[in-house]
N, C-alpha and C positions, 0 to 999 in steps of 0.2 A: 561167714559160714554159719548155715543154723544148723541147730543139733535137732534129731525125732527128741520126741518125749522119752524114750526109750533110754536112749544115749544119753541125755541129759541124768535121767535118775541115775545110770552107771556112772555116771562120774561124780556127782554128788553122794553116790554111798561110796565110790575109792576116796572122793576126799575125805569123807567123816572115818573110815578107818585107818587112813593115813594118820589123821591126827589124834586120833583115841589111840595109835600106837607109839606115841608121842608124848602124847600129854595124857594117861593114864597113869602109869609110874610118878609121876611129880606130883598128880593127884592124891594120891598114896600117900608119896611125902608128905606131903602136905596135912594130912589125916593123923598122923604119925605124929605130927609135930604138937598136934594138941590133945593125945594120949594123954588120958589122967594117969596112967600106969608106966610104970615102967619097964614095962615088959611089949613085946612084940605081935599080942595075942588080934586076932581079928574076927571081930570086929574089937573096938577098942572100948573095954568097960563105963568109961567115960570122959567128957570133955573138960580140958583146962587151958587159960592163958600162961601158966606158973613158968612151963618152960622157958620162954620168951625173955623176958626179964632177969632169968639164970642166965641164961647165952649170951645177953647184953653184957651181965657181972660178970662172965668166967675171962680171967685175965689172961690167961693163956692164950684164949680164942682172939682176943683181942688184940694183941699183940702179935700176930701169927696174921691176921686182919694187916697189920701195920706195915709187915712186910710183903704182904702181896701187894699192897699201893705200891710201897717203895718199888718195886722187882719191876710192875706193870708198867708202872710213869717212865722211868726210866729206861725199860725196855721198849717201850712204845716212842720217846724221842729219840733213842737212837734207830729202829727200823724208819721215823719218818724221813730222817736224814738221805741214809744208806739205800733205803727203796726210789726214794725221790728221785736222787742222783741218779741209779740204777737204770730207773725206766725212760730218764731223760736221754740217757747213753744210749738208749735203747730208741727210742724212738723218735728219737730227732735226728739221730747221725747213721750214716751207711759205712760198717767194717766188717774187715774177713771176722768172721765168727759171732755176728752178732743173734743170731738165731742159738746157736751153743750156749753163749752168755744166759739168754734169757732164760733157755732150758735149767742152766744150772742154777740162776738165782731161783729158779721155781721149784726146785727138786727136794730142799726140805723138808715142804710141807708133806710132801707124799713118803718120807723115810718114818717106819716104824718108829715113833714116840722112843723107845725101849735102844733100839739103833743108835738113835741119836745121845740116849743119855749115856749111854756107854762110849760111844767115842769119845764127849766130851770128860769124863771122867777122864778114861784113860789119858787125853793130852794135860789135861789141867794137872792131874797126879804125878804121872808116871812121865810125861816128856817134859812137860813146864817145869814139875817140882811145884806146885801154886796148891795151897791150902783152899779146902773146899771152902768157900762165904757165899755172901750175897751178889758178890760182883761175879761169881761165874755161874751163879743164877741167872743174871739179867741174861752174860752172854750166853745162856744157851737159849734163853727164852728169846732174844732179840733176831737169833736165826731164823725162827718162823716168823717172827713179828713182821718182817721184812717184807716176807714173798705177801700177808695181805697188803699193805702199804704198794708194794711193785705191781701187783693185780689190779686194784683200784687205781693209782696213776697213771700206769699204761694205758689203760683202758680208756679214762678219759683225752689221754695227751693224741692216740688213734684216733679220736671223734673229732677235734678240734685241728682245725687245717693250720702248719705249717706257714703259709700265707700271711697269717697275724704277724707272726714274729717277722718275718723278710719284710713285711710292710714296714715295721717299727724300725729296723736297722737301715731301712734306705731312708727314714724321716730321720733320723742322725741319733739315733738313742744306740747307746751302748750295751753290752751284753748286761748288764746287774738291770739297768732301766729298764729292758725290755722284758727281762724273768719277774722283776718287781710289780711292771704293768699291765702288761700282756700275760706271759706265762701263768705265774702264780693265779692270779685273778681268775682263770679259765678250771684251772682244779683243785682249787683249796675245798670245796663240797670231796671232793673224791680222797682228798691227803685228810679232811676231816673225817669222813666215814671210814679210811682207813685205820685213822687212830683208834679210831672207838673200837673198831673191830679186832683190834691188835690188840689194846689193852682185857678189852674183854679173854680173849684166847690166852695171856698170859697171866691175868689172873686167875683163871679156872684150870692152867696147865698143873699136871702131878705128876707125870711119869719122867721128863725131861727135871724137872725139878728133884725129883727124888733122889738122883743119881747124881745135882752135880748142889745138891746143900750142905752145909757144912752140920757138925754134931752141934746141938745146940740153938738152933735155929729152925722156922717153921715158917711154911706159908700155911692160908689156908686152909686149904687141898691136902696139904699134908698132916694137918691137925683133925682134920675131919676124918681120914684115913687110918689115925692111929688111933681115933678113940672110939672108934664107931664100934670092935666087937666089946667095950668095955660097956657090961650093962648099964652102971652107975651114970656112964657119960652118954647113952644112947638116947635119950630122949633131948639132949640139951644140943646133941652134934643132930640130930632133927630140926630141930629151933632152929640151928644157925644155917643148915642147908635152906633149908626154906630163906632165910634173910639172904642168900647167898644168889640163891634164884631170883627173888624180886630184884638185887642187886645188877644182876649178870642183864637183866630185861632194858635195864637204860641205855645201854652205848648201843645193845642193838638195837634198840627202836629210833636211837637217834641218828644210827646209820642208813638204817633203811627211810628215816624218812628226807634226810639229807641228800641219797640218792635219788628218791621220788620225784621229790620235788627240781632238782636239777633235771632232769631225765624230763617233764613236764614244761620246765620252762624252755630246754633245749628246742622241743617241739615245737613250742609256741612259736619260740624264734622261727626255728626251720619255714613253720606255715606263714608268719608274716610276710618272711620274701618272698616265697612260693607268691601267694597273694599279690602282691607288688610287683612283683613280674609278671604276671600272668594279665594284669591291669593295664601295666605300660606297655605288652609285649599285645595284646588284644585293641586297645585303645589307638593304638599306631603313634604314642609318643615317643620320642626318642629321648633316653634318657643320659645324661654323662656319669660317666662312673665316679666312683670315690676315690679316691685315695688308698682304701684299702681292698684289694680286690676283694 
């Protein structure tokens, strides 16, 4: 479809204020971060690296740093577990309720942040008896972690026929041989882009975090939060937001380009057969099939 001239600038000035609505505030940030002053005045008196090098030293930050890996890794290999399984359940087998299932493993990501960190207090506290740490960090964190990890392998396991696997079980391979060979192979791109995107979303989580960490303990997000009306500490929780952003920029650009490029060679494949049949089916050869339909 071609666009008039017209159309074409309209959508080109929605994209550019889409994205200056977007990325103007981190610009900002970012501006902030190399405030000679300590103060919030704008424009900003003048420029400095000084903070940078503070936010590297401040131990605190550092450490707060240590337990969002911890909380992410962690929360991120138990969602690739659990979502795997999940979408496997889901998408390879026919049971009463599987449309429900899948609804509910997808429902957390759309429950109010605030929701969620209050239920789980309340069980961890008051029904468990379980002292708040880092382990009911992970599990709160690991409930959202999930539904991206079940989004992304669903998703792929729908594209990918069925057929493969029934192929591998009539040549005599066993269930683990055939998820080993077959299965896995077809969406490790999608269980890795979901990792990334998981871990990304649970180290940058603060409100499910805030509600289920123990005294004593800090992510991030949560140190960035406490110190930010503290003028003293305002310019250095600048510093680290900004390290936090270029940070947060890797698992998604490795996601997306892990998807790209799948999604790319998928097609390629798709057009090769296309191509080879359309050759053998024009050409009037007749061809025998494979093995695998």
């Amino acid at each position: 479809m071609r666009l008039s001239r017209r159309s074409t600038n309209l959508l080109r000035l929605a994209v550019g204020i889409g994205l200056a609505f977007i990325y103007i505030p981190l610009i900002v940030l970012a501006i902030y971060a190399f405030n000679a002053s300590n103060t919030t005045a704008w424009p900003p008196p003048g420029l400095t690296l000084d903070w940078f090098p503070k936010a590297i030293e401040e131990e605190f930050a550092r450490e707060a740093f240590v337990t969002s890996i911890k909380a992410g890794t962690i929360a991120t290999a138990i969602a690739l577990v659990l979502g795997t399984l999940a979408s496997l359940a889901v998408a390879r087998h026919r049971f009463f309720g599987r449309e429900t299932i899948s609804f509910l493993v997808i429902l957390p990501i759309a429950l109010p942040g605030i929701v969620t960190g209050v239920a789980f207090n309340n069980t961890f506290t008051q029904v468990l008896g379980i002292d708040l740490t880092l382990f009911t960090v992970i599990v709160g964190h690991a409930t959202f972690c999930i539904v991206v990890v079940y989004n992304n392998v669903i998703a792929r396991l729908r594209r990918v026929s069925a057929s493969f696997e029934e192929a591998s079980a009539d040549l005599g391979a066993h269930t683990w041989q055939t998820f080993r060979f077959v299965t896995l192979p077809s969406m490790r791109t999608a269980l890795a882009a979901g990792g990334l995107l998981a871990f990304a979303l649970s180290f940058d989580e603060i409100i499910v975090t805030n509600f289920t960490i123990g005294p004593g303990e800090e992510t991030l997000p949560i140190w960035i939060f406490r110190n930010l009306f503290r003028s003293q500490q305002l310019p250095i929780v600048n510093a680290v937001a900004v390290i936090v952003v270029l940070l947060s920029i890797i698992p998604v650009y490795l996601a997306h380009r892990l998807t790209r490029e799948e999604g790319g060679a998928a097609g390629g494949r798709g057009a090769g057969r296309g191509d080879r049949a359309g050759k053998a089916e024009g050409g009037g050869v007749e061809t025998e099939a494979t093995a695998i339909p």
